[in-house]
C-alpha positions as a Markdown table, in Angstrom:
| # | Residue | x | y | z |
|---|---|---|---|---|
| 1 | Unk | -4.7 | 27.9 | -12.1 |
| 2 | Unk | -1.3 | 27.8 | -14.3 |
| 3 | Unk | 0.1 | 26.9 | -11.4 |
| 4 | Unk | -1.3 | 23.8 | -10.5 |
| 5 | Unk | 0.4 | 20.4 | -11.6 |
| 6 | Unk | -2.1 | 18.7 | -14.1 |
| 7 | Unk | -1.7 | 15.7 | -11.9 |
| 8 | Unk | -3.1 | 17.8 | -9.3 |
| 9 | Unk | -6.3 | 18.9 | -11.7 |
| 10 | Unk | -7.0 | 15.3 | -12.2 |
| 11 | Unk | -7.2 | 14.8 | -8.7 |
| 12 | Unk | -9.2 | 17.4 | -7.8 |
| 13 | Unk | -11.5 | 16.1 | -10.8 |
| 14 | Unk | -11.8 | 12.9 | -9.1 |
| 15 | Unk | -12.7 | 14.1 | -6.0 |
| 16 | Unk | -15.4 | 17.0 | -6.7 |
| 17 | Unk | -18.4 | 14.6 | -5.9 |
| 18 | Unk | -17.0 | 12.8 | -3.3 |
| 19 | Unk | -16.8 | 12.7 | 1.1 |
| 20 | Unk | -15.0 | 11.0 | 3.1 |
| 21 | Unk | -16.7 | 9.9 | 6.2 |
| 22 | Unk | -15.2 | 8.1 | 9.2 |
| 23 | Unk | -17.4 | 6.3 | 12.4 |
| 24 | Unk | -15.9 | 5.8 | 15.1 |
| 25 | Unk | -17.3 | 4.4 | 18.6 |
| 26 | Unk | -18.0 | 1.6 | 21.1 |
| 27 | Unk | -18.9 | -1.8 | 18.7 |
| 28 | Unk | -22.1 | -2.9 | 19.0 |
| 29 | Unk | -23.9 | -5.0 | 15.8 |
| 30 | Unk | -25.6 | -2.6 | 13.4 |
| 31 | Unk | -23.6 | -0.5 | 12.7 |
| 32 | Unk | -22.2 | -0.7 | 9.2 |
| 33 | Unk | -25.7 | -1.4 | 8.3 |
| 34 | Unk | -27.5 | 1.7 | 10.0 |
| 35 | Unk | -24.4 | 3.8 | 8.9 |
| 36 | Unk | -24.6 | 2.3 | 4.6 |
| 37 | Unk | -28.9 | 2.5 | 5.0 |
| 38 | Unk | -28.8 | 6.2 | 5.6 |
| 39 | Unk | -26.1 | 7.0 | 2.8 |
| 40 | Unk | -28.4 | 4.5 | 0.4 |
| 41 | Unk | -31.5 | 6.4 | 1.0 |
| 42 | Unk | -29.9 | 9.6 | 0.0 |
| 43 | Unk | -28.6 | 8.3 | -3.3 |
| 44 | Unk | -25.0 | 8.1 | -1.9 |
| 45 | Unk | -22.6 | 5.3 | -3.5 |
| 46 | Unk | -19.9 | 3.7 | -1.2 |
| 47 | Unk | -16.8 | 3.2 | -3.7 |
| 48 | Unk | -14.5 | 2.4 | -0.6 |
| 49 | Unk | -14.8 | 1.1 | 2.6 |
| 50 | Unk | -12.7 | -0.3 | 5.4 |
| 51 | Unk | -13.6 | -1.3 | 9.1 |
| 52 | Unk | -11.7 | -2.6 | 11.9 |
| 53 | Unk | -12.9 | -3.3 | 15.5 |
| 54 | Unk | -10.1 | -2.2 | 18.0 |
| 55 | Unk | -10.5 | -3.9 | 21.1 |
| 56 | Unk | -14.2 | -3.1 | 21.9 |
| 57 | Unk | -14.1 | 0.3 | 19.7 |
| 58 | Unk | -15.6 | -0.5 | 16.2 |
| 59 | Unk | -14.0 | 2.4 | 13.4 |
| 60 | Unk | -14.8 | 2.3 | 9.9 |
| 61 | Unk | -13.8 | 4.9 | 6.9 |
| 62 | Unk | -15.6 | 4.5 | 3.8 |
| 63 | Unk | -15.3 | 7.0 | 0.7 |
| 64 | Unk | -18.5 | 8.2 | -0.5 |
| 65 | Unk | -20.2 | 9.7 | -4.0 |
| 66 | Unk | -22.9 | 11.9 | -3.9 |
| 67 | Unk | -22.9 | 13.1 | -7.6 |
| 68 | Unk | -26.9 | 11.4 | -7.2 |
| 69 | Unk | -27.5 | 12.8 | -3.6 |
| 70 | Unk | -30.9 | 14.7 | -3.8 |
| 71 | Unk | -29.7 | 16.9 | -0.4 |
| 72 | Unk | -27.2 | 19.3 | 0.5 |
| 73 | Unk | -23.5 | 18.7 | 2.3 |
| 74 | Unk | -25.2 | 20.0 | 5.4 |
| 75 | Unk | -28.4 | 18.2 | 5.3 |
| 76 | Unk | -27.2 | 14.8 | 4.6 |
| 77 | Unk | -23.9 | 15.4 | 7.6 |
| 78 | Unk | -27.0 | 16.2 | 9.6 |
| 79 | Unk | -28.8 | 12.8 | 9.0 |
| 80 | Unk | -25.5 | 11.1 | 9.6 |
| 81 | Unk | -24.9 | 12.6 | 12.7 |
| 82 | Unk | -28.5 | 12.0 | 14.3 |
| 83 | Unk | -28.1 | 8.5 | 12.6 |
| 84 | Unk | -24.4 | 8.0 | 14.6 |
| 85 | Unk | -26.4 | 9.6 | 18.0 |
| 86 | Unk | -29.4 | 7.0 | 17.3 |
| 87 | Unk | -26.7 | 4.3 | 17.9 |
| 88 | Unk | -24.3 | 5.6 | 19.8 |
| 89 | Unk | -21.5 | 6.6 | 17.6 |
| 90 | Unk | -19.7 | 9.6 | 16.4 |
| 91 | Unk | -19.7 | 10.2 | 12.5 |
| 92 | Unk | -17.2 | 12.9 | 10.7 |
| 93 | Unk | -17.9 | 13.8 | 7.1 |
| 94 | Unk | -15.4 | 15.6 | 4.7 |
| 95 | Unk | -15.6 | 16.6 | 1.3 |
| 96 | Unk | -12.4 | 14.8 | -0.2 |
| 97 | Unk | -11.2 | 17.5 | -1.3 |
| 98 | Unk | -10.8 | 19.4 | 2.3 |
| 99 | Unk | -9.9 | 15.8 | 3.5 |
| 100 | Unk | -6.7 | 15.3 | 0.4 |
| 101 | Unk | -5.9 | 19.3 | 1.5 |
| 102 | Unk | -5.3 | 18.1 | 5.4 |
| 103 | Unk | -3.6 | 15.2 | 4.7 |
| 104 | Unk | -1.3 | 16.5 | 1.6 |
| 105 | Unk | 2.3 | 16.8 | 2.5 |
């Protein structure tokens, strides 16, 4: 742990209750809401979002925290996913700190 910047510790800090989720999929009206209704019913606070329709695809990124979710990382990717499948959209969910890892150059 010496090793590590203490820029970098702050980081991680910020990060340990957080996800990143990104939907992605042909736009249809509903989704941001079914999307944000699923997250609010599992405690899950939306600090960040953006959303952008692209052409007829709809893609949205939002930054999640789940220091108050009541269920696991697994269980509440699972909802997401049945919730994206429900309307016809494909949800990915990261913790931030795999998501900062991948994208760190």
């Amino acid at each position: 742990m010496d090793d590590i910047p203490f820029h970098e510790l702050e980081e991680e800090s910020t990060t340990e209750n957080k996800v990143v989720i990104t939907v992605v999929g042909k736009d249809r009206i509903g989704i941001i809401a079914a999307i944000t209704s699923c997250l609010a019913e599992r405690q899950v606070n939306i600090e960040d979002i953006t959303q952008k329709i692209l052409g007829e695809y709809f893609t949205m990124i939002l930054v999640g925290d789940i220091s108050q979710c009541p269920v696991s990382l697994a269980e509440l990717h699972r909802d997401l996913n049945h919730k994206g499948e429900e309307i016809g959209v494909k949800v990915y969910m990261q913790h931030a700190s795999i998501f900062r890892a991948m994208h760190r150059i």
